[in-house]
C-alpha positions as CSV (number, residue, x, y, z in Angstrom):
1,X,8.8,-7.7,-5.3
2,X,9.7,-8.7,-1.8
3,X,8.2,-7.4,1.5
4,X,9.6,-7.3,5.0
5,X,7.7,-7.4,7.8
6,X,9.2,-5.1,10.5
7,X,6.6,-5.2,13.4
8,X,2.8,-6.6,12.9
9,X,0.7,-6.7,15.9
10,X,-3.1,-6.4,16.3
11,X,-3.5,-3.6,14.8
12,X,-0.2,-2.2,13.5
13,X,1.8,-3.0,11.0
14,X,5.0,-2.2,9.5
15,X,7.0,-3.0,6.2
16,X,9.4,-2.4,4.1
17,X,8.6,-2.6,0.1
18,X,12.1,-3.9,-1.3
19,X,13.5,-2.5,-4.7
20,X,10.5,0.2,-4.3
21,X,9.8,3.7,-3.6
22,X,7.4,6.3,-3.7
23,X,5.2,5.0,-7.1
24,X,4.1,2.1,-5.6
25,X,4.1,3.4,-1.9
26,X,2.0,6.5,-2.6
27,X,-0.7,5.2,-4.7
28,X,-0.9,2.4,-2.1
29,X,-0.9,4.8,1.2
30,X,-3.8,7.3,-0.6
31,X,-5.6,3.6,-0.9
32,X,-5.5,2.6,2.5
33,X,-7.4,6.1,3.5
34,X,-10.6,4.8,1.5
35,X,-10.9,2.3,4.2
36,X,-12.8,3.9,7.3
37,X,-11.2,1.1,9.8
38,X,-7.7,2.5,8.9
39,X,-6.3,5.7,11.1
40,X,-3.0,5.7,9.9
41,X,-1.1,5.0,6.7
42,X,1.6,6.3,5.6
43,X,5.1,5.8,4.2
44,X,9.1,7.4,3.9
45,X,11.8,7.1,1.7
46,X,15.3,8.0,3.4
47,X,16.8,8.5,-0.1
48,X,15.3,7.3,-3.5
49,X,18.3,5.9,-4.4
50,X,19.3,3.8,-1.7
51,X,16.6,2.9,0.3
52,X,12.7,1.1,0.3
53,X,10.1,2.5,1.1
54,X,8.8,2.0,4.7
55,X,4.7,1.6,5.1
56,X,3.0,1.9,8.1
57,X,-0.6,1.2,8.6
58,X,-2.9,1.0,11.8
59,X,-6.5,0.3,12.1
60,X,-8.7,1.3,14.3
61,X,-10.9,-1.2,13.9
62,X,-9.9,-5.0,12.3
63,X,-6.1,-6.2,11.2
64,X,-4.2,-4.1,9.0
65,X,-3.1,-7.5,7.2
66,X,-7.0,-7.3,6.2
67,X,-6.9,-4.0,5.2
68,X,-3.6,-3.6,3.1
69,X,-4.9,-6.8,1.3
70,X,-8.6,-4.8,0.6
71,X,-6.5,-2.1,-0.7
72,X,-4.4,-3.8,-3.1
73,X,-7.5,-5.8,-4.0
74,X,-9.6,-2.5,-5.4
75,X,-6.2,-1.0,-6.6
76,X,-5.6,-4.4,-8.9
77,X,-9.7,-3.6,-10.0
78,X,-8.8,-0.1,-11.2
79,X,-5.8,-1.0,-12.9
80,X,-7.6,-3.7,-15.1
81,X,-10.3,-1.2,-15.7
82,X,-7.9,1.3,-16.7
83,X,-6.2,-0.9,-18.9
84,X,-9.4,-1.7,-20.6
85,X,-9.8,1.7,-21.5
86,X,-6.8,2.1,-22.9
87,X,-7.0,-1.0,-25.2
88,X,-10.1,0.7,-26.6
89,X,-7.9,3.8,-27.9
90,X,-6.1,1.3,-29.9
């Protein structure tokens, strides 16, 4: 997966997910809101089929770098724990 910074500043920042939509995008976005620092995040998808998804997230409080990266951190934590609990259906 590739990502392309379109602004970043204090405490905005912009991106485009390349190759991805809404899956990754949503799940990430509803993330982001666990995080009291962060006042916005959100995403949009011109057309599913030919475009990225576009993220934006803003903080009122610390860097959104910081915050997208705490996100992705506890969504990498549930995965695993999910996965775990599906290996033990097997």
């Amino acid at each position: 997966m590739e990502i392309k910074v379109l602004e970043s500043d204090k405490k905005r920042l912009k991106f485009e997910l390349i190759g991805k939509t809404h899956t990754l995008a949503n799940v990430l976005s509803k993330e982001l809101w666990n995080d009291k620092d962060v006042a916005v995040a959100g995403y949009t998808v011109e057309h599913p089929e030919i475009s990225n998804a576009i993220m934006i997230v803003e903080t009122n409080k610390g860097s959104p770098k910081k915050a997208l990266a705490s996100a992705l951190s506890r969504l990498s934590k549930k995965n695993k724990e999910f996965l775990a609990l599906v290996k033990k259906l097997k």
